[in-house]
Each structure stands twice: as structure tokens, then as C-alpha cells.
N, C-alpha and C positions, 0 to 999 in steps of 0.2 A: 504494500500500500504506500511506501514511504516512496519507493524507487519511482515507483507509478507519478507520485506529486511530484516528486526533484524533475522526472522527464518533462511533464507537462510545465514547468515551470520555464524548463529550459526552453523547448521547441516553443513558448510564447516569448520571450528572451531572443529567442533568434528571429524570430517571423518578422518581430518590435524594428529589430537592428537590420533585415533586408528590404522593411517596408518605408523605413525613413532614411532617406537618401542625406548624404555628409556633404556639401557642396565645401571644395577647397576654397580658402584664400586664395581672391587673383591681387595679387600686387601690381600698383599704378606709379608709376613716377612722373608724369606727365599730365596735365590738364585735359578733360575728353570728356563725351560724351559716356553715361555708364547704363544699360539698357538690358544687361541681362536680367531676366526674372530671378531674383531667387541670389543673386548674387552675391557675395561678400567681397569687399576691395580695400587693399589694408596701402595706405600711402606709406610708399620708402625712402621721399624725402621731402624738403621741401618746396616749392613750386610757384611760379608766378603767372600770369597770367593778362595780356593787354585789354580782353574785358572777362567774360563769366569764364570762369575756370573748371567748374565741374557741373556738370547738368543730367540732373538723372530722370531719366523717362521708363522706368521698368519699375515694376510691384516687389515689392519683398526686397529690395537691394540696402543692403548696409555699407557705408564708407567709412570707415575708420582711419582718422589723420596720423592714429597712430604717434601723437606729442609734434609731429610735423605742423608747420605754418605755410597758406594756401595765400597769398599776396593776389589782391585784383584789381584787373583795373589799372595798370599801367598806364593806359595813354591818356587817362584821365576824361573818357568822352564820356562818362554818368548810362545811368541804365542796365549798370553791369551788376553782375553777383558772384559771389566765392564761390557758393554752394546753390544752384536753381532744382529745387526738385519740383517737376512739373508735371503733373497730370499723373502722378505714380502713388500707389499706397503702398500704406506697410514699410514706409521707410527708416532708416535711423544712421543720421548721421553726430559721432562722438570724436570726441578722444583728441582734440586739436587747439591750433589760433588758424582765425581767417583775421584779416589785415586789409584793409582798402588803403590803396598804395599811398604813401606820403604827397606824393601830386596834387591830393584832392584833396589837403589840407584848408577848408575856408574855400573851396574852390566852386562854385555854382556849376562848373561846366560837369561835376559827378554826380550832379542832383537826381534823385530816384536809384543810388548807386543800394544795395543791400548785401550785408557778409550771407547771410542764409534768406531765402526765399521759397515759400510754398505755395505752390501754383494750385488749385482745384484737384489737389493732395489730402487724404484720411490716413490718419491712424501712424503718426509722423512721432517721432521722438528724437530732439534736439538736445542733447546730453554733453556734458564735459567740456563747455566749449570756451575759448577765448577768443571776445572778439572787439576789433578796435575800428569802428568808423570815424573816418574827418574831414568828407566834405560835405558841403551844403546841403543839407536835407536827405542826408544818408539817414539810413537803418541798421541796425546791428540783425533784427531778425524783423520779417515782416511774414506775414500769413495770407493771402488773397484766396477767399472762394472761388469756384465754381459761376457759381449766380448768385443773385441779392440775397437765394432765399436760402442758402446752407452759410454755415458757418463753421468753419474751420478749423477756429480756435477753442472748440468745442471736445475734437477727438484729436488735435495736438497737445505731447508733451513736452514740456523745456524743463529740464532739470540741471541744476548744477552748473548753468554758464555764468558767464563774466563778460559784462558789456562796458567796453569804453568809446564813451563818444565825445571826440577830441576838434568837432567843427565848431564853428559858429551859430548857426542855427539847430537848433531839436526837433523834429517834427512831435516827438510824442517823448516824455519824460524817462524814459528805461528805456527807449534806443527801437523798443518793440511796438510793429502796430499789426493791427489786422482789418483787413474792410470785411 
């Protein structure tokens, strides 16, 4: 009877471990689009970027900066983001600094510039983060629905970041907005 329980224990033990698939770490050193479903992406260094650096359009993907710094927005032309996850759920990006490049210091021309952005995105977790905006009407994390009628900031998480906002103007008090 005992042998009988240890087997069934085991063969559910194994079924457990053939029916849930282990996706590797894909390591990114480079700024790019990230669109696999399901994907893990561990950044192996640091990385700069002339405008949005990382944009994730795939369900289930996690980017991990890994204590690495994602620099955006070099040429200073505003509109850009560190991190855009758009239209994708199930995300979670940790573990880092994103940085809006020194250029945009007081600079109007990086206006609507944001470190993380979420595009008509559910179920989003923004964790461990440092992040330092400093041009005109920048964001450290901004939220955007879908439509007027969802709200976003409802099934996003932000735990644990660090916002420094080093412009001239604030749009919203904690660096954070949501429409």
C-alpha cells in the first residue's frame, strides 16, 4: 500500500514536471524589440538608446535589468521610453535604473519622454526599479488605457521603485500618472 502511494506520488511528480515547460533565460545586451510569449530576458549590460530602448509587445514576457542601467533618449527629440510595454499582458519588468539621458535636462524638446510606459497593458508588475527623469514634462512611470472606459492602474503593480525627477516642471507629484 505504501509502495503503491510513493509510485502515484511520483508519476504525479513527473506528469507536474513534463507538463510545465522551463523557458531559459534569453540574455539581451542590446536595445530591441522583445515579443516572445512567455519569454524571460535577463540584460548583460548596460545600454543606451537615441529614443525607446526596449518595447515589449508579447504576453507573459519578463525583462530583468539584472542591476544594469537602460539610458534613453539620447538625441533628446521627447516621446521616447526606457521601457514601452504595449498592448502585452502579464508583464514584469525588475531588477534595474532606466535614466532619460542628461540632454533632456530642463529640456522641453523631451517632453512626453517616460522611463516605463504601459500601453492598453493588464496584469503589469513594475518592481525594483530606479529611475531618474529630467526633462520637461517627463515621467518616471506612466500607465495609459486601452479606452476611457478601462483603467489600468487598477491591475498594475509598482513595488519597490525609486523615482527621481531632476526637470523643471512635474506633471504629476511622484513622477507617476495614469489616464
Amino acid at each position: 500500500m505504501v509502495v503503491r502511494h510513493r509510485l502515484s506520488c511520483l508519476a504525479a511528480l513527473l506528469a507536474a514536471l513534463i507538463v510545465t515547460p522551463v523557458l531559459a533565460q534569453t540574455v539581451v545586451s542590446s536595445c530591441q524589440t522583445l515579443s516572445t510569449t512567455g519569454a524571460s530576458y535577463r540584460l548583460t549590460n548596460d545600454v543606451s538608446s537615441s529614443g525607446t530602448c526596449f518595447e515589449i509587445r508579447g504576453d507573459g514576457i519578463t525583462l530583468d535589468l539584472d542591476g544594469h542601467t537602460v539610458t534613453f533618449d539620447t538625441a533628446a527629440g521627447g516621446g521616447s521610453r526606457g521601457v514601452f510595454v504595449r498592448g502585452a499582458d502579464n508583464v514584469t519588468v525588475r531588477n534595474g535604473r532606466i535614466v532619460q539621458h542628461s540632454g533632456c535636462q530642463g529640456d522641453s524638446l523631451c517632453a512626453g519622454d517616460a522611463a516605463v510606459r504601459a500601453s492598453a497593458s493588464f496584469d503589469t508588475l513594475i518592481q525594483g526599479l530606479e529611475i531618474t527623469v529630467q526633462g520637461y514634462d517627463s515621467f518616471g512611470i506612466f500607465l495609459a488605457a486601452a479606452s476611457s472606459s478601462c483603467n489600468t492602474s487598477a491591475v498594475t503593480r509598482i513595488d519597490g521603485n525609486t523615482i527621481h525627477h531632476n526637470g523643471t516642471h512635474l506633471s504629476s507629484r511622484d513622477g507617476f500618472s495614469s489616464e
